[in-house]
C-alpha positions in Angstrom: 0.0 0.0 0.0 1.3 3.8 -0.7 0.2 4.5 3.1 3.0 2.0 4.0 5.7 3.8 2.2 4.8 6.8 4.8 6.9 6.5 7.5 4.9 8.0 10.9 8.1 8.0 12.8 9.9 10.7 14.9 8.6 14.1 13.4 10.5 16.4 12.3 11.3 19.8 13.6 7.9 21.5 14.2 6.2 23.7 12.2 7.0 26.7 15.2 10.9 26.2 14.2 9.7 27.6 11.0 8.2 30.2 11.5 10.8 32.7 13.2 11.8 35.2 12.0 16.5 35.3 11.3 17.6 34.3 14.7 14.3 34.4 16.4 14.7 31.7 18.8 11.8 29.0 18.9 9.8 30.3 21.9 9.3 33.8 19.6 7.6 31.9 16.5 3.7 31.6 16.1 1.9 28.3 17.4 0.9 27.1 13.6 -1.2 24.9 12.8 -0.5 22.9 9.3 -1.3 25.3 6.4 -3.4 25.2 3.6 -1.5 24.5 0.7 -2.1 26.1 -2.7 0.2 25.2 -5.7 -0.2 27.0 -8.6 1.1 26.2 -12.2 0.9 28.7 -14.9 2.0 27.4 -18.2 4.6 28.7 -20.2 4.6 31.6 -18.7 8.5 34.0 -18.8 10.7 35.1 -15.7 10.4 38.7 -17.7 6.5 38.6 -17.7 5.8 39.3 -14.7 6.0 43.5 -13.4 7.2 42.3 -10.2 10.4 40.6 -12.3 10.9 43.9 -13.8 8.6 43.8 -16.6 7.5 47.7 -17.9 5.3 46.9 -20.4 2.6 45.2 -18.6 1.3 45.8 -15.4 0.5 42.3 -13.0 -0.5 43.6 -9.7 -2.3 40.5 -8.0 1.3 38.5 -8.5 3.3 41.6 -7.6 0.8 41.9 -4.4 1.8 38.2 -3.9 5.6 38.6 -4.7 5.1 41.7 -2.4 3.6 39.9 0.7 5.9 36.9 0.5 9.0 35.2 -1.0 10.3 36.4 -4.2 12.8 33.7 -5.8 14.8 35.5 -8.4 16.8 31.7 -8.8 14.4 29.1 -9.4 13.9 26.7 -11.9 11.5 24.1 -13.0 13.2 20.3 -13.8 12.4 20.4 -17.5 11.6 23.1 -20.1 8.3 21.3 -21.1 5.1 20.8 -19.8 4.5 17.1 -18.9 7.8 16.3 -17.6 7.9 19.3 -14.9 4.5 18.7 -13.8 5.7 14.9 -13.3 8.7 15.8 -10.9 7.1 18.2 -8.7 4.6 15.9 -7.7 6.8 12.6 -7.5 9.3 14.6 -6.3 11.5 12.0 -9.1 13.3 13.5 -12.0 11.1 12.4 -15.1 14.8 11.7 -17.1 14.8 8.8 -15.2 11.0 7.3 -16.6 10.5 6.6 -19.9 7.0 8.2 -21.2 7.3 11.6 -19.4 7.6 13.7 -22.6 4.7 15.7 -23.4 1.9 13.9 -23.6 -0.7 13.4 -25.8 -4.3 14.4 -25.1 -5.5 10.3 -25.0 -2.2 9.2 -23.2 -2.7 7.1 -20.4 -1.8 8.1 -16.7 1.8 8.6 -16.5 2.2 8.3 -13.0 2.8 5.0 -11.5 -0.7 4.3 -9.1 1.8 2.5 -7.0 4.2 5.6 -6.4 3.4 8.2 -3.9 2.9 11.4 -4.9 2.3 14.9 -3.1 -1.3 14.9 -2.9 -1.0 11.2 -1.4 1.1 12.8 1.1 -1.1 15.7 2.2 -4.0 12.9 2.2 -2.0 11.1 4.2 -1.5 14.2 6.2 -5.5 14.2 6.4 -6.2 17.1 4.2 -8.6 17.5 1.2 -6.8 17.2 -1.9 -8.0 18.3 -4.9 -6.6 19.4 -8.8 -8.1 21.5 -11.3 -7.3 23.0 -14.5 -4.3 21.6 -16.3 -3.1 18.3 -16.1 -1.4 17.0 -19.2 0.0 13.9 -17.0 -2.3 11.5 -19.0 -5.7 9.4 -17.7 -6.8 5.8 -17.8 -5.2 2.9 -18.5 -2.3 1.4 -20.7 -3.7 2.0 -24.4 -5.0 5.2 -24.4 -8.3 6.6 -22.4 -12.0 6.5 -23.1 -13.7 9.5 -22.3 -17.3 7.6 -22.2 -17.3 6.5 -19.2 -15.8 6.1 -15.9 -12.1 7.4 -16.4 -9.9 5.4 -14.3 -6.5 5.7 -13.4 -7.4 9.3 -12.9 -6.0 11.9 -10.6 -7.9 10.1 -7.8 -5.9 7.2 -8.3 -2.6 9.2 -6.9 -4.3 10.8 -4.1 -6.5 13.6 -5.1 -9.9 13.3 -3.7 -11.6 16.0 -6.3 -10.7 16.5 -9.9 -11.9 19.3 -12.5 -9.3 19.0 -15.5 -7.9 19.7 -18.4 -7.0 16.6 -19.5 -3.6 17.2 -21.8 -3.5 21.0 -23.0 -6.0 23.8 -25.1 -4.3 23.2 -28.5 -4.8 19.5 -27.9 -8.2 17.3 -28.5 -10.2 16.1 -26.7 -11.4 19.9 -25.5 -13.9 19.0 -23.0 -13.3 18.9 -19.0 -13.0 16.0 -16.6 -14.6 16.1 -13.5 -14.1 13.2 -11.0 -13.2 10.8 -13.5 -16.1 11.5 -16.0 -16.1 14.1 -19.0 -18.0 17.1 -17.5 -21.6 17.4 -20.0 -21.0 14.7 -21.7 -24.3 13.2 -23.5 -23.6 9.3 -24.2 -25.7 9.4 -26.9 -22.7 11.7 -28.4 -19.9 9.8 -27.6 -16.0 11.1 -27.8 -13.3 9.6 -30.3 -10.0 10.4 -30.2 -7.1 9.5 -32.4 -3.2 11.2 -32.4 -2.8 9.0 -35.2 -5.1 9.8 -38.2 -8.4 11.4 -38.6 -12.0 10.2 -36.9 -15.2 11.1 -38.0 -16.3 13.9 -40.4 -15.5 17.1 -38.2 -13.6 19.6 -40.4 -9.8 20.3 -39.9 -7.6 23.3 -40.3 -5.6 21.4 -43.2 -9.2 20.5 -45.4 -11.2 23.4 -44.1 -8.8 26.7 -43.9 -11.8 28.6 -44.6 -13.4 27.6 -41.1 -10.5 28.6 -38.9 -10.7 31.9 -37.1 -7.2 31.9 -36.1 -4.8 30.3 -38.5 -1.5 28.1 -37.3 1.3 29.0 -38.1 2.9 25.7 -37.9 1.1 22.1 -36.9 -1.8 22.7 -35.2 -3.9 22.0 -38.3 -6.3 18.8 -37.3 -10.0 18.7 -35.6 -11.3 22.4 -35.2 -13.1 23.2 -32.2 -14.5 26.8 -31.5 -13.3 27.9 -34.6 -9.6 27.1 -33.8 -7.5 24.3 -35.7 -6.3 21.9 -32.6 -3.4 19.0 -32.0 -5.3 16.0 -32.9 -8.6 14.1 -34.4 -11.7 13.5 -32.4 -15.3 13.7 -33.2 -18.6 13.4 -30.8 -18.7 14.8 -27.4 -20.3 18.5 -28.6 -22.6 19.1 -25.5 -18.9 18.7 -23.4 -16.6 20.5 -25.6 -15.4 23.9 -23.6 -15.5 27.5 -24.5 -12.0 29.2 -25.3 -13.1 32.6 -24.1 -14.2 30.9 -20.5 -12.2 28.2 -19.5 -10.0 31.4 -17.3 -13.5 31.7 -15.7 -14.4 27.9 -15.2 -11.3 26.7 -13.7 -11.3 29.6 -11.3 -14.4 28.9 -10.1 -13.9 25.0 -9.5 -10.9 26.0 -7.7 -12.8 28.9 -5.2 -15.4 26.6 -4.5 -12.9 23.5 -3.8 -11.7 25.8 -1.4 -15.0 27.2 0.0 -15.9 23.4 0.5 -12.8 22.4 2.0 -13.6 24.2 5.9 -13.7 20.8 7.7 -9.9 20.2 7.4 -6.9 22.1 6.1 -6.3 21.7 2.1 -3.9 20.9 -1.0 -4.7 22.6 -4.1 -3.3 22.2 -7.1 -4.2 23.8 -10.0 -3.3 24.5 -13.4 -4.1 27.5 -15.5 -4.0 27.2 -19.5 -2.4 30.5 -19.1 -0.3 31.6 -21.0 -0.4 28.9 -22.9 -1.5 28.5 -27.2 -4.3 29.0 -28.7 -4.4 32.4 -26.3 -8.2 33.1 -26.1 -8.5 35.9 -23.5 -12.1 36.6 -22.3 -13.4 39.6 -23.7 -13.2 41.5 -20.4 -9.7 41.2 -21.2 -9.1 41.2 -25.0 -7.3 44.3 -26.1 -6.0 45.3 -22.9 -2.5 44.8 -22.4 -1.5 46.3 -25.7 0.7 43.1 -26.6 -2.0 41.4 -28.2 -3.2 38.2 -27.1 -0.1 37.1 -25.0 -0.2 40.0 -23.3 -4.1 40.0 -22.5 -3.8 36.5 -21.2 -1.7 37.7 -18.9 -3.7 39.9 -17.5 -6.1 37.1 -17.5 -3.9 35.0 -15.4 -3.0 38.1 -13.3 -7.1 38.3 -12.7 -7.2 34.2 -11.6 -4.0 35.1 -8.7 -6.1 37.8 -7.8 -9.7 35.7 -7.7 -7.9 32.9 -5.6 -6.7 35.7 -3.2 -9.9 37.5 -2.6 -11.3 33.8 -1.8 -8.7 33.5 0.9 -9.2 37.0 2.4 -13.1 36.8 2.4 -12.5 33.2 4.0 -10.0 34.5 6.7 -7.8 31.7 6.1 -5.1 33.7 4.1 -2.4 34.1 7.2 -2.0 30.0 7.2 -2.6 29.4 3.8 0.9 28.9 1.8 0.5 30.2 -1.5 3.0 29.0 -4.3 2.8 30.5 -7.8 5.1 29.6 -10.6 5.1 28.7 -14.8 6.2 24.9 -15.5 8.7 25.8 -17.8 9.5 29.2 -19.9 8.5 31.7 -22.4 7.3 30.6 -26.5 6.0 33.4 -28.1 5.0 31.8 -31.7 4.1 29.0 -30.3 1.3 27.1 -33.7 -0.9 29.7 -34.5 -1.0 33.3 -35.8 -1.9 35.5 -33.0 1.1 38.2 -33.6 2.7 37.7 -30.3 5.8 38.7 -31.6 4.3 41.1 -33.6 2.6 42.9 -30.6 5.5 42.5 -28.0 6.1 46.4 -28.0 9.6 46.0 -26.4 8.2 43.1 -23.7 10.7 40.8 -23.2 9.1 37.7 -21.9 12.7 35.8 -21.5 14.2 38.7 -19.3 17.9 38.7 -19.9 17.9 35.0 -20.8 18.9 33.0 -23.6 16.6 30.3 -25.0 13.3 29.8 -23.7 10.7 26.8 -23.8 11.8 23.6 -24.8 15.7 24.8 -24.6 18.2 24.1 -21.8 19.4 27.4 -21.5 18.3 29.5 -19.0 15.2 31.0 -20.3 14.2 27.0 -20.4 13.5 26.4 -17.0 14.6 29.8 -14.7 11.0 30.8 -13.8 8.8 32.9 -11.5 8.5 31.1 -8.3 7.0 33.0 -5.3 5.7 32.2 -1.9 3.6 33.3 0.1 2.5 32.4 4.0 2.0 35.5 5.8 1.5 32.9 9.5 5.7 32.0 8.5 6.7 34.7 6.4 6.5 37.7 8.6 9.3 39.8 6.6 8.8 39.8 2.6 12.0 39.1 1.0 13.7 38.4 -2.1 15.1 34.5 -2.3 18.3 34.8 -4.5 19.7 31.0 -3.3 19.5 28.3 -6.2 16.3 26.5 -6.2 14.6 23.9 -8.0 10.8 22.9 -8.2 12.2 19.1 -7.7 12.5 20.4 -4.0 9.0 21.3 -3.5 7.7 17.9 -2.4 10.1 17.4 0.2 10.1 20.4 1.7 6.1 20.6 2.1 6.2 16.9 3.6 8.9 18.6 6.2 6.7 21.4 6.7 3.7 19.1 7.5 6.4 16.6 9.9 5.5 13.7 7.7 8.9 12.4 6.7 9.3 10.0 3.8 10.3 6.4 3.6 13.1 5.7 1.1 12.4 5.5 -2.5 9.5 7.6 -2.2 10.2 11.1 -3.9 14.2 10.1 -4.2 15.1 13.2 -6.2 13.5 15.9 -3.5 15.7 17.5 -1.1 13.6 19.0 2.0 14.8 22.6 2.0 11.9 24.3 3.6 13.6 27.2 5.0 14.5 27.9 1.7 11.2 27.4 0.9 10.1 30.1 3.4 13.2 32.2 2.9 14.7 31.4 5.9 17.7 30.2 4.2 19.5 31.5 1.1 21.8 29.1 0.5 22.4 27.6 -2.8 21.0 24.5 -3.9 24.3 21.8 -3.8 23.0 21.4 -8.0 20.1 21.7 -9.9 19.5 19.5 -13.0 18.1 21.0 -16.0 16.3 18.7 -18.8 15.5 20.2 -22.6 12.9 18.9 -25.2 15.2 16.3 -26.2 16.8 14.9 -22.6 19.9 16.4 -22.7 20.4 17.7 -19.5 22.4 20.5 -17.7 23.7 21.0 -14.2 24.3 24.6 -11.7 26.3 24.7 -9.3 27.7 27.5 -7.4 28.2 30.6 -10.6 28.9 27.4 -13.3 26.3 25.5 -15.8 27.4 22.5 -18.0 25.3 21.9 -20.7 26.4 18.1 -21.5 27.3 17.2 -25.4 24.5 16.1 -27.1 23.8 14.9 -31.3 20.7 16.3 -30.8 19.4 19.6 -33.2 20.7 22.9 -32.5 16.9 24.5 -33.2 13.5 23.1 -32.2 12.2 22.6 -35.6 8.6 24.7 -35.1 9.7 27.6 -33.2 13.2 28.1 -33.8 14.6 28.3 -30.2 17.7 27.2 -29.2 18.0 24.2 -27.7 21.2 24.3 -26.4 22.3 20.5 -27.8 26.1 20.7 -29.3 28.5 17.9 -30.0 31.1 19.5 -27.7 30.6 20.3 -24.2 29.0 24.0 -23.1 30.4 25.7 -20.1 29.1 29.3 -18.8 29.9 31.7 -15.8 26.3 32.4 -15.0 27.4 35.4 -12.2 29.6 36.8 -14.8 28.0 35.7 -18.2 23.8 34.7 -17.2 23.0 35.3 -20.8 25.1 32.6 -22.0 27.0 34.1 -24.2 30.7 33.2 -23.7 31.5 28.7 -23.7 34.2 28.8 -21.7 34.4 25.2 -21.7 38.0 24.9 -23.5 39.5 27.2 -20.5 38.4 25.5 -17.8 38.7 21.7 -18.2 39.1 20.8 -14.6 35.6 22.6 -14.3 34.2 20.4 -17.1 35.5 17.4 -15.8 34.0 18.2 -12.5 30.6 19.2 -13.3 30.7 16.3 -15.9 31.5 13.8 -13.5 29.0 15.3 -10.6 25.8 15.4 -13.4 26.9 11.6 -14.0 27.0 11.0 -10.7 23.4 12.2 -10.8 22.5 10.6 -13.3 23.4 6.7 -11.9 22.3 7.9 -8.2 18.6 6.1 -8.3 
């Protein structure tokens, strides 16, 4: 059984060790009870998005308000500069190198997690809260073969320790567009039932490659199969139309399922994680906020994503549970800006600079791959804001919650997660010893201290639709990221010692688990 592999031993240092404040000795903390736990995933969204990163050309004042009230991590990074594959190592707390089938996933893939391995939301349930996941999941559902949406969805997210689900099952440019709530499609009239296919086209509905005319916002590359809402998607599938969402109000629908899983969840502290679609392609912002940023779509689905912070936030506050609530809010990898479809997002950028300083961005393993937002907030432990410059990594995050709740972890379960939580809580600025980075194609990178080696790779330079720089080369890469954090210089061929010792540390890594 998972429960077995929880090891109710001698806690760990209480929760009142936490909270002080520098040296504040222990008698000085708050008497805390164990928080309520919100984890929130935006999705491909840029370290230079954000206002409170420095951005001047949009405005994000719930984040900043966040950013502003909490911990501010200006050195954090996600495992993996995709989507799938980050979302698998936070909540396994395992780096998804080490699985096969932890690539991005298609919209009918089965559930990628093991039911057998314990996960962060088996922990909290463990831990006795309510657990629950809405919005993006794009971690795969059902069984070995693909899923069928028609009935009773199982493996789902309640297989891995989530007691409610409202989902997205893969992501917005991907079939099958409907939602899944508690293992079911949400609307779903079985008299219509769903098909899905990654492999070649089901039933009659028209596609962006036969029906151009029909599309109301053209791709710019792939993204030319079943259309749905007037937008060419990833994918074949036919049936389902009483389920199939609305672009413009899927912002609006997965904020609500998330207030009222938190309105409902009074009768014992909670784990939330959620999802947004934003900023993610086809970028459909409501029309309260279409035309408001002044960088086109992107930018108004920022503001969208902005409003959602700010929605969960007000729920909290009119709650009175915002003090003990801890608050995370981060992107799952970085910044595409043509990411499939036409919307002139780098038409409209204006001088926005979604990547910051950085080099790369989604899918690459330089730094504008995976160094992302990441801020906490938990106003009951964090009594002095402050700006976290120690190395971070998302890998940490399971760890470091299960310390902050005193459940410690038998071996083998999350075996990749270091439990930093005064990090966490910005207690501690310390560097990371390493963190591991992971592009599109599994080449992988490793920090520590000021140096990043980027290990050779035979893999292509670009990514083949978007262009980015991947950061694969035949010989190995070697920066100076406190001298040199654009990436510019390979200093490789002057420091060999330095090669040879990252090299051998990554590999020792790599053949640790």
């Amino acid at each position: 059984m998972k429960q077995d592999l929880l090891v109710c031993i001698s806690a760990l240092s209480g929760l009142a060790g936490l909270a002080g404040c520098g040296q504040a000795q222990k008698q000085e903390a708050p008497n805390l009870k164990r928080p309520n736990v919100i984890f929130i995933y935006s999705d491909d969204l840029g370290i230079g998005d954000l206002s409170c990163y420095g951005a001047t050309k949009i405005s994000t004042p719930n984040i900043d308000k966040l950013a502003a009230q909490g911990v501010q991590f200006t050195n954090a990074y996600a495992t993996s500069a995709t989507s799938t594959p980050s979302r698998y190592g936070m909540l396994t707390g395992c780096y998804p190198w080490r699985k096969e089938n932890t690539g991005i996933a298609p919209g009918n893939s089965e559930l990628i997690i093991d039911t057998t391995c314990v996960t962060l939301a088996d922990v909290f349930h463990e831990a006795g809260y309510h657990t629950g996941a809405v919005g993006k999941w794009h971690l795969g559902l059902g069984p070995v073969g693909g899923t069928n949406f028609n009935g009773l969805i199982k493996p789902n997210t309640q297989s891995i320790g989530f007691d409610y689900e409202f989902i997205i099952p893969a992501t917005v440019d991907r079939v099958p567009c409907v939602f899944v709530e508690n293992g079911r499609v949400a609307g779903l009239d079985p008299s219509d039932p769903i098909t899905v296919s990654y492999d070649h086209k089901v039933g009659d509905w028209p596609t962006g490659e036969e029906n151009p005319e029909l599309v109301k916002l053209k791709p710019s590359q792939g993204h030319n199969n079943t259309i749905i809402n007037g937008i060419p998607r990833i994918g074949w599938m036919t049936g389902g139309k009483s389920a199939l969402w609305n672009d413009e109000e899927i912002a609006d629908v997965i904020t609500e399922k998330a207030k009222n899983f938190i309105c409902s969840s009074t009768d014992k502290p909670f784990f939330l994680y959620m999802g947004t679609q934003d900023v993610h392609v086809p970028r459909i912002p409501h029309p309260r906020f279409a035309g408001k940023s002044g960088l086109g779509t992107r930018g108004d689905v920022i503001l969208q994503l902005d409003w959602t912070i700010g929605e969960i936030m007000n729920t909290l506050d009119s709650l009175g549970i915002a003090d003990n609530t801890l608050f995370i809010f981060t992107s799952d990898n970085g910044p595409v800006i043509d990411d499939g479809y036409q919307d002139q997002a780098r038409e409209m950028l204006n001088g926005h600079t979604p990547m910051g300083i950085y080099r790369g961005g989604k899918y690459s393993l330089y730094e504008a791959g995976t160094r992302v937002p990441f801020i906490v907030r938990w106003p009951a432990a964090i009594q002095q804001p402050c700006k976290q410059q120690g190395l971070f990594s998302q890998i940490d995050v399971f760890a470091s919650l299960a310390e902050i709740m005193e459940m410690p972890l038998a071996k083998g379960v999350a075996p990749d997660s270091h439990a930093r939580s005064q990090a966490l809580i910005g207690k501690d600025q310390s560097d990371r010893e390493y963190v591991v980075e992971q592009n599109l194609n599994n080449t992988l990178a490793i920090i520590q201290g000021e140096w990043k080696y980027l290990q050779p790779s035979d893999k292509p330079a670009l990514e083949f639709w978007t262009k980015t720089e991947l950061g694969n080369a035949p010989e190995p890469q070697l920066y100076n990221l406190r001298k040199d954090p654009t990436e510019k210089e390979n200093v490789a061929s002057q420091n060999p010692e330095k090669v040879k010792e990252l090299a051998t540390l990554l590999d020792s890594v790599i053949a640790s688990k």
